[in-house]
Biotite code that builds the C-alpha atoms (Angstrom):
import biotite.structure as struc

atoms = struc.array([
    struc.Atom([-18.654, 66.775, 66.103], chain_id="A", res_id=1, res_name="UNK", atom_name="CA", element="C"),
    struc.Atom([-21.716, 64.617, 67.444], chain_id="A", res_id=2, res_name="UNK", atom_name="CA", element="C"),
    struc.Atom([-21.360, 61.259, 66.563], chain_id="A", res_id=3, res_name="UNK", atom_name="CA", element="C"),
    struc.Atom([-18.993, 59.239, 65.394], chain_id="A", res_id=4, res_name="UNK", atom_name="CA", element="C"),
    struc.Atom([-19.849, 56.140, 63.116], chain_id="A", res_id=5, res_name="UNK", atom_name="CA", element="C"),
    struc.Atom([-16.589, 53.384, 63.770], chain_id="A", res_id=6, res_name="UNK", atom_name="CA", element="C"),
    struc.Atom([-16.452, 50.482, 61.218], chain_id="A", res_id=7, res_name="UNK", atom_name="CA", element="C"),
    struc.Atom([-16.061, 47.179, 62.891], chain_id="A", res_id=8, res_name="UNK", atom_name="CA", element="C"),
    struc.Atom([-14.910, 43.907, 61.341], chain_id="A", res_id=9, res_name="UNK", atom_name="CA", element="C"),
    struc.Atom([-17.361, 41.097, 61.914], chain_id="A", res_id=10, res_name="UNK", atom_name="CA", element="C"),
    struc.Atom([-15.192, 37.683, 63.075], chain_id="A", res_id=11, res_name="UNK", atom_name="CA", element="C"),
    struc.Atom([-16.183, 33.904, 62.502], chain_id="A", res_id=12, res_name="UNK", atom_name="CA", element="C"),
    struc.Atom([-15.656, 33.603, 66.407], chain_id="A", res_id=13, res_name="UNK", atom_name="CA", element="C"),
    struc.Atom([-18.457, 36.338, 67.133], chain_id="A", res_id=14, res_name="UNK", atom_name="CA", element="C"),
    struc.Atom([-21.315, 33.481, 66.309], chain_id="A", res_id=15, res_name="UNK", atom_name="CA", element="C"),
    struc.Atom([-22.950, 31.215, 69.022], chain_id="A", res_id=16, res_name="UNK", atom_name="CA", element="C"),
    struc.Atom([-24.788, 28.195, 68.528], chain_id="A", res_id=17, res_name="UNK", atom_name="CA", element="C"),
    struc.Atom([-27.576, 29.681, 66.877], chain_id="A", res_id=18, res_name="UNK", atom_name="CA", element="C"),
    struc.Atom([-25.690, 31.115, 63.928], chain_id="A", res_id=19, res_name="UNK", atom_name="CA", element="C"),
    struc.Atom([-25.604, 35.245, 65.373], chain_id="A", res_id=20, res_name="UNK", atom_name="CA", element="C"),
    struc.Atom([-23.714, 37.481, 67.839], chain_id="A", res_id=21, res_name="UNK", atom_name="CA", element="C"),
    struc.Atom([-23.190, 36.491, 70.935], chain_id="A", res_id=22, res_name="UNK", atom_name="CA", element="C"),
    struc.Atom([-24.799, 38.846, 73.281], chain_id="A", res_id=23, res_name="UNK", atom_name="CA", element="C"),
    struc.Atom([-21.411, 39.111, 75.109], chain_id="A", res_id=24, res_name="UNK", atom_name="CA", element="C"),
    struc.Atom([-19.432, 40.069, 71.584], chain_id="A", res_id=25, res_name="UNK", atom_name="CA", element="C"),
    struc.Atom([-21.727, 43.089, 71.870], chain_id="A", res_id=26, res_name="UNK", atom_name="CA", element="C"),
    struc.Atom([-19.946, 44.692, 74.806], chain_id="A", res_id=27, res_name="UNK", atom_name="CA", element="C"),
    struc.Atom([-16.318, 44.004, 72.785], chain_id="A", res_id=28, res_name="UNK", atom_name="CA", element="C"),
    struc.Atom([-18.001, 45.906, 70.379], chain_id="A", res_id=29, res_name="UNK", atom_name="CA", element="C"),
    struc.Atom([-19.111, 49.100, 72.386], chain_id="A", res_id=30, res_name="UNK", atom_name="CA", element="C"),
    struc.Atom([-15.636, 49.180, 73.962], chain_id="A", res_id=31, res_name="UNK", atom_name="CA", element="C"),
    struc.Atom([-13.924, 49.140, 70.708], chain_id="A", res_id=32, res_name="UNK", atom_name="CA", element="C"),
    struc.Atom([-16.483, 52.103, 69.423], chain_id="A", res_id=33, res_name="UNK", atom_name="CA", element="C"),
    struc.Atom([-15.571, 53.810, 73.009], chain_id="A", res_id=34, res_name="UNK", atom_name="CA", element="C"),
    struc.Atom([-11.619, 53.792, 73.149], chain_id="A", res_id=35, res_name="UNK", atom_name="CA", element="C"),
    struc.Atom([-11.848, 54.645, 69.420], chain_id="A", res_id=36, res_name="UNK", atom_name="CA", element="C"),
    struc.Atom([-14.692, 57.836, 70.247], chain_id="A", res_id=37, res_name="UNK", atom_name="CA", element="C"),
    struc.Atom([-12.113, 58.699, 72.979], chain_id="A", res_id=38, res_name="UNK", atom_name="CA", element="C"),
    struc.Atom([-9.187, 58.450, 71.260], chain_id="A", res_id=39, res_name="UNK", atom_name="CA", element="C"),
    struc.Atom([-9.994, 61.054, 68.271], chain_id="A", res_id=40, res_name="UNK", atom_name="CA", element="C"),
    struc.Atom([-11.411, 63.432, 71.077], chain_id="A", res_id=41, res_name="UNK", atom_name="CA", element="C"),
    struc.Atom([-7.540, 64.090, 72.601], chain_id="A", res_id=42, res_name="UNK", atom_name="CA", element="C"),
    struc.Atom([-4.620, 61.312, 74.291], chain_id="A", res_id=43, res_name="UNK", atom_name="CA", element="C"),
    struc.Atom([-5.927, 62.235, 77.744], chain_id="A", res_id=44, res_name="UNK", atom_name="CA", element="C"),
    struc.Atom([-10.115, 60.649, 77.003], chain_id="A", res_id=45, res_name="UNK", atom_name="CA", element="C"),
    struc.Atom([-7.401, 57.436, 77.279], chain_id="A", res_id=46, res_name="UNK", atom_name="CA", element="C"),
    struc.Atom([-4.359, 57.349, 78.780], chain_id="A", res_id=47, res_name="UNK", atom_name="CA", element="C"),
    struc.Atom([-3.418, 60.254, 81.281], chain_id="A", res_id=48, res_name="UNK", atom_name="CA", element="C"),
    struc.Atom([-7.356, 60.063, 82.720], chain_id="A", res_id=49, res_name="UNK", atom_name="CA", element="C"),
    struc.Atom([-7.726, 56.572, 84.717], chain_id="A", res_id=50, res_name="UNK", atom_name="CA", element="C"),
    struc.Atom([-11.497, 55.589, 84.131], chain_id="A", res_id=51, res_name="UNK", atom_name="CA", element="C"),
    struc.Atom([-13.916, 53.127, 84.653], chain_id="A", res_id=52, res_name="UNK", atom_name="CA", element="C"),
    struc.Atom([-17.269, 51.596, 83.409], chain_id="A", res_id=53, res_name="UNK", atom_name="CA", element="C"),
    struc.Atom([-19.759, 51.911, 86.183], chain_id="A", res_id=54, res_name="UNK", atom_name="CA", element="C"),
    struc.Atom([-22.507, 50.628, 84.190], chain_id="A", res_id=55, res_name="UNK", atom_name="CA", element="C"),
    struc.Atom([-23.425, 49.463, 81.100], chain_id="A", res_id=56, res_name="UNK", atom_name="CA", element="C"),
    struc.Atom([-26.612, 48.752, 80.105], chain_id="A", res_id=57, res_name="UNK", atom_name="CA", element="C"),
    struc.Atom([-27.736, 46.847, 76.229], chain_id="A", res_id=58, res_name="UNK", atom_name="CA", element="C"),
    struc.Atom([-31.125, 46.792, 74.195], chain_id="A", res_id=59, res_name="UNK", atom_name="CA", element="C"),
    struc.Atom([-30.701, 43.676, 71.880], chain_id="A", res_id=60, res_name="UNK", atom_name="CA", element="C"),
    struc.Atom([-33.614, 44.981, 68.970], chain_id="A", res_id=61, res_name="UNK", atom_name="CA", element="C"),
    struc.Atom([-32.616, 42.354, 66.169], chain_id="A", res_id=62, res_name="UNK", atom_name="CA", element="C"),
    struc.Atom([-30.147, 39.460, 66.027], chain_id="A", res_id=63, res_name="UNK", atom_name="CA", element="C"),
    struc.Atom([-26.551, 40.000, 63.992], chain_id="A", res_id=64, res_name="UNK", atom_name="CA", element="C"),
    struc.Atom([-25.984, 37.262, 61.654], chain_id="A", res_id=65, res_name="UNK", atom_name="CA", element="C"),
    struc.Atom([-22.541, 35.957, 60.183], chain_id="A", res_id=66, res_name="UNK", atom_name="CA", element="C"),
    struc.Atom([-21.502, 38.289, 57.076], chain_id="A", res_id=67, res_name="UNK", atom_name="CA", element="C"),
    struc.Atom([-18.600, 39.619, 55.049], chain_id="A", res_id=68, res_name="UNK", atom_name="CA", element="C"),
    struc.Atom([-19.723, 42.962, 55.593], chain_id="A", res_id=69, res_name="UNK", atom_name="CA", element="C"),
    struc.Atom([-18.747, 45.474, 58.322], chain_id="A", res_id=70, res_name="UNK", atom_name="CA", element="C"),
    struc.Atom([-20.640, 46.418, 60.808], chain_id="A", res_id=71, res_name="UNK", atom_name="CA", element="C"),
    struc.Atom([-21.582, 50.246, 62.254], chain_id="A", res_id=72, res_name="UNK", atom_name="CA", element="C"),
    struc.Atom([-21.607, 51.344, 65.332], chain_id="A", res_id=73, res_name="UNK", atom_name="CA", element="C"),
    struc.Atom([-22.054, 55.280, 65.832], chain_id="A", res_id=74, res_name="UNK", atom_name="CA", element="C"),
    struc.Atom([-20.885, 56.508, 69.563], chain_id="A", res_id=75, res_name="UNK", atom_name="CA", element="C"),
    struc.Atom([-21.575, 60.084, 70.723], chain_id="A", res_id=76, res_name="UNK", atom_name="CA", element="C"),
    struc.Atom([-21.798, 61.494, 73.889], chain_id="A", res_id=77, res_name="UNK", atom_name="CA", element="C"),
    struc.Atom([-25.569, 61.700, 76.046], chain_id="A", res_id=78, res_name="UNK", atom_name="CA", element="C"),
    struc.Atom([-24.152, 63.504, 78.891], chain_id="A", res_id=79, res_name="UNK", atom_name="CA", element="C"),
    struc.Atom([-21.910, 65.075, 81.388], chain_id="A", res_id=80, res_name="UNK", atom_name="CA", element="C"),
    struc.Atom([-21.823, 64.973, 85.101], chain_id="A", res_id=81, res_name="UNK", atom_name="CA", element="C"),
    struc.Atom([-19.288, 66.209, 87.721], chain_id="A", res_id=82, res_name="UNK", atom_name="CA", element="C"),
    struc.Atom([-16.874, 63.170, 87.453], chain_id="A", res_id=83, res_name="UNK", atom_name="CA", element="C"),
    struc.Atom([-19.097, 60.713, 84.830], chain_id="A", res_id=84, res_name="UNK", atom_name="CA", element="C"),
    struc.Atom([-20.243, 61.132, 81.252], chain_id="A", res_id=85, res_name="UNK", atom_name="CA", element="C"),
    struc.Atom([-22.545, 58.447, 79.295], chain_id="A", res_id=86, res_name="UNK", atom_name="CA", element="C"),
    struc.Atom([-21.986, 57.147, 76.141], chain_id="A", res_id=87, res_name="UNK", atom_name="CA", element="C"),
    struc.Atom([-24.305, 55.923, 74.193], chain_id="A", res_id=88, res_name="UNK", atom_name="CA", element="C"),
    struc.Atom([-24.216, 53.763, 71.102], chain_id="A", res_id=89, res_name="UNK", atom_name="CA", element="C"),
    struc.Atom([-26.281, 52.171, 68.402], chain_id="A", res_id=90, res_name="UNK", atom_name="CA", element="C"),
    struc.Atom([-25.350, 49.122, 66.498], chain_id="A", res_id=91, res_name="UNK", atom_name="CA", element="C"),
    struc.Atom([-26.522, 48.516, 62.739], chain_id="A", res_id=92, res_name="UNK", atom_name="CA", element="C"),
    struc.Atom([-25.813, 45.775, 60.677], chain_id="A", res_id=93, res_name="UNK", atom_name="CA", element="C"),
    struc.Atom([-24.268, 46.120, 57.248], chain_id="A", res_id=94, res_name="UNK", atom_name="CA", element="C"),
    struc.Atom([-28.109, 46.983, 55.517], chain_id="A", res_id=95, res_name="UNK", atom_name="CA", element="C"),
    struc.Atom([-28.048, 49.794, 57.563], chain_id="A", res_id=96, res_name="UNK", atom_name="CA", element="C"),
    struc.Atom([-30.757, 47.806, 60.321], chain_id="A", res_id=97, res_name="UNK", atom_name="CA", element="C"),
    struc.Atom([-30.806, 48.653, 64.107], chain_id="A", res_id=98, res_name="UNK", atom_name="CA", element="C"),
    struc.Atom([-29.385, 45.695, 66.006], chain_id="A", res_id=99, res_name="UNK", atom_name="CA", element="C"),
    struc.Atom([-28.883, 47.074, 69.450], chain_id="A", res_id=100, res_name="UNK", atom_name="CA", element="C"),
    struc.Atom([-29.093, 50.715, 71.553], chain_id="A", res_id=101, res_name="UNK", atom_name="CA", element="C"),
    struc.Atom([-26.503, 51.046, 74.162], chain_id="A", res_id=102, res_name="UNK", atom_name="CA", element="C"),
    struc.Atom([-25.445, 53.010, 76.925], chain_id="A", res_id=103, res_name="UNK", atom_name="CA", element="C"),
    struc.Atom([-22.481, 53.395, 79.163], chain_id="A", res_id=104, res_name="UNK", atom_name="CA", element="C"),
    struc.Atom([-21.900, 55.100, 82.582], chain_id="A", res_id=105, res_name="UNK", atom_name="CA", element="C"),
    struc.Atom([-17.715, 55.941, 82.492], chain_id="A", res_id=106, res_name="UNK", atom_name="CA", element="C"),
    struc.Atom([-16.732, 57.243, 86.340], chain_id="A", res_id=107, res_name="UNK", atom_name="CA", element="C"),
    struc.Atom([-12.976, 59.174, 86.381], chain_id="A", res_id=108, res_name="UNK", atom_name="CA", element="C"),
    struc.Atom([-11.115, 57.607, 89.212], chain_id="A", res_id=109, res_name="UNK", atom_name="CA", element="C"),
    struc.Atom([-8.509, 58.441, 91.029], chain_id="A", res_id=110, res_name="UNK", atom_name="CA", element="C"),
    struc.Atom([-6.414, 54.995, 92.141], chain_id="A", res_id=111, res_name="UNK", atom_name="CA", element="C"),
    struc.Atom([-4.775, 56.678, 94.452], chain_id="A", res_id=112, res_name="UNK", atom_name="CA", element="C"),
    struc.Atom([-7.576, 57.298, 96.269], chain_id="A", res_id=113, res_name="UNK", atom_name="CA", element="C"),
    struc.Atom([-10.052, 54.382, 94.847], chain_id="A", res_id=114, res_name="UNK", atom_name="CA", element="C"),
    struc.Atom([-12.716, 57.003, 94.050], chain_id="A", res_id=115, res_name="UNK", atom_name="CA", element="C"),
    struc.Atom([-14.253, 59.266, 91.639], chain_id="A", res_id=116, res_name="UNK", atom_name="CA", element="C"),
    struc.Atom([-12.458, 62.837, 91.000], chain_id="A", res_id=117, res_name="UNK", atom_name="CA", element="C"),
    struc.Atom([-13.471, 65.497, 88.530], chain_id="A", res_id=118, res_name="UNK", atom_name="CA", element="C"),
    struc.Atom([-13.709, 65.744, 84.889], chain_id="A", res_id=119, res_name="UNK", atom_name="CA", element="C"),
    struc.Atom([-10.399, 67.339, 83.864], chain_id="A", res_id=120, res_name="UNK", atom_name="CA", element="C"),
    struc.Atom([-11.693, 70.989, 82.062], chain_id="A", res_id=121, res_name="UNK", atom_name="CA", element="C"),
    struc.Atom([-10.139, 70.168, 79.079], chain_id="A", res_id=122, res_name="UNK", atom_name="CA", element="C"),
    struc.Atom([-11.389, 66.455, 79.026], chain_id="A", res_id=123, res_name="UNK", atom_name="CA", element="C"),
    struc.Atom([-14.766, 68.053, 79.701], chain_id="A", res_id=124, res_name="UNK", atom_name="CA", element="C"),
    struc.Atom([-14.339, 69.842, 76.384], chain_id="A", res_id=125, res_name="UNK", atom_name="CA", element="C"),
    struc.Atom([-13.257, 67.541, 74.453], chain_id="A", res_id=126, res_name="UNK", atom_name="CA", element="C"),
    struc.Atom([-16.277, 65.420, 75.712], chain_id="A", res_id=127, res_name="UNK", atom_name="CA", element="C"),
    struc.Atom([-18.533, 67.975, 75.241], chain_id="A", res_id=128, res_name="UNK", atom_name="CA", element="C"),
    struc.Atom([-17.535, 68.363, 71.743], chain_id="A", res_id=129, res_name="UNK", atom_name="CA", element="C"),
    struc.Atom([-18.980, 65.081, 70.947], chain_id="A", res_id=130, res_name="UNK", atom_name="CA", element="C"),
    struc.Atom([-22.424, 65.637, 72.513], chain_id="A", res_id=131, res_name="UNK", atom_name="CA", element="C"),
    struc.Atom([-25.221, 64.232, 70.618], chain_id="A", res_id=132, res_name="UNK", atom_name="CA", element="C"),
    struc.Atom([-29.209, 63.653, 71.633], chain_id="A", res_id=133, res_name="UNK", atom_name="CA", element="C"),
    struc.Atom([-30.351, 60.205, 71.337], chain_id="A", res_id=134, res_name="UNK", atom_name="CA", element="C"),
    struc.Atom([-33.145, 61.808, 69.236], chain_id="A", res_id=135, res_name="UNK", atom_name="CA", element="C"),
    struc.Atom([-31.058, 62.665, 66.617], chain_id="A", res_id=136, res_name="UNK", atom_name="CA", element="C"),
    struc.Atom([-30.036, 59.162, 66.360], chain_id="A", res_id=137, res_name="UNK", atom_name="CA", element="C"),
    struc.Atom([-33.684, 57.100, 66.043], chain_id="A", res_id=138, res_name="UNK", atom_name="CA", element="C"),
])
């Protein structure tokens, strides 16, 4: 599978002061392309595996402006640990333009417990099938 480009509506309401994306629009974006990555992988990526975002980390290479256009963002997998996989992201604007790189650190959690557990096997297939090398997306 690799990656995954997900379509994204720009909104009026994304723009700050200066007339482009608000920095903090960005992560609404990446969690959209995330739940949507995870959602075509298999039900459990959402619902029956309790997760969280450990850390998430943004390079900001050109400013998004207001447009009628869509923008892309393509999601894939970087890695896999024990009980956390990355997920890494790059934004382009509707010309096809690099706007931002992006990564995320997801930990499975147990609430139960308030800690990290495993990667379910068959998550950690589903997760594999969407591997990708940030090389093949320069």
């Amino acid at each position: 599978m690799g990656s995954t480009r997900i379509v994204i509506d720009r909104r009026f309401s994304d723009l700050d002061l200066m007339g482009h994306v608000n920095n903090v629009v960005y992560h609404e974006y990446l969690q959209e392309a995330r739940f949507r990555l995870l959602a075509g992988l298999g039900r459990e990526t959402v619902v029956a595996m309790p997760q969280v975002v450990a850390r998430q980390e943004i390079d900001y290479i050109a400013p998004i402006g207001m447009g009628l256009e869509p923008l892309v963002v393509e999601t894939w997998i970087e890695s896999i640990g024990r009980s956390s996989y990355v997920v890494a992201y790059r934004i382009l604007d509707s010309d096809g333009s690099l706007a931002a790189r992006a990564k995320t650190v997801m930990v499975v959690f147990d609430p139960a417990t308030q800690k990290s557990r495993p990667i379910p096997g068959e998550v950690r297939t589903w997760l594999e099938s969407a591997m990708g090398a940030a090389e093949d997306h320069q």
